[in-house]
C-alpha positions in Angstrom: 129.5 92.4 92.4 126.6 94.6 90.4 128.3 95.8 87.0 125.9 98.5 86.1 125.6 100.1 83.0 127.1 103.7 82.1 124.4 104.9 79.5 120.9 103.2 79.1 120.3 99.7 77.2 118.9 99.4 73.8 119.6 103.0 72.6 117.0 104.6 75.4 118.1 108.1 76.6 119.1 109.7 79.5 116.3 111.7 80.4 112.9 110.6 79.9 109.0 111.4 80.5 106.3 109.0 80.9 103.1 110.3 80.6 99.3 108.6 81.3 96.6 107.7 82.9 97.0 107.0 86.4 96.2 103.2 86.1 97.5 99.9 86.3 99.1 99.7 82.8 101.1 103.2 83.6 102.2 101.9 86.7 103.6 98.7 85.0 105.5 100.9 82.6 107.4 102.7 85.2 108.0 100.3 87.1 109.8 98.7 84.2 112.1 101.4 83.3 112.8 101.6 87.1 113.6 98.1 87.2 116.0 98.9 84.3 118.0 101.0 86.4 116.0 104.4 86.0 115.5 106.9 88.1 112.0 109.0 89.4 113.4 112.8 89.1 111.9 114.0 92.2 107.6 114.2 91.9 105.4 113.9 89.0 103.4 116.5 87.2 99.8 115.4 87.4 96.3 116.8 86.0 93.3 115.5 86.1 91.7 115.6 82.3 88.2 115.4 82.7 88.1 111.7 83.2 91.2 110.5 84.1 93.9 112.1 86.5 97.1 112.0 84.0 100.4 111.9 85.4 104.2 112.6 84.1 107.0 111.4 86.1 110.4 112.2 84.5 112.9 109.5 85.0 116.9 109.9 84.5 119.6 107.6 84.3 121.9 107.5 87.4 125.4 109.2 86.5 127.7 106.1 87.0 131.6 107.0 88.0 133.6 106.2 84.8 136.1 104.9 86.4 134.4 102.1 88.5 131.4 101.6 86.5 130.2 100.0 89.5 127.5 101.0 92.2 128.4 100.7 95.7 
């Protein structure tokens, strides 16, 4: 069995944004937090800057049932 955690590790919140370039570096930094257990919240904002095309996925935390605290 997966225990999973109820609230995010290391005093991270809920609900976050992660905004940058549209790079390899970016792209390791959400693929982090997903690996931590977050969550992309549906499509990413995205503009283009005049060099670089800049995205913003938000990413939540899955609401975990208190009583289980486990994902099935």
């Amino acid at each position: 069995m997966l225990l999973l955690l109820s609230t995010p590790p290391d005093g991270l919140p809920v609900y976050r944004i992660l905004t940058g370039p549209d790079d390899a570096s970016f792209c390791q930094r959400v693929s982090e937090a997903t690996g931590l257990g977050y969550e992309v919240h549906e499509g990413p904002a995205v503009t283009f800057n005049g060099e670089s095309v800049i995205v913003a996925p938000a990413l939540v935390w899955p609401a975990r049932s208190r009583e289980s605290g486990l994902h099935q």
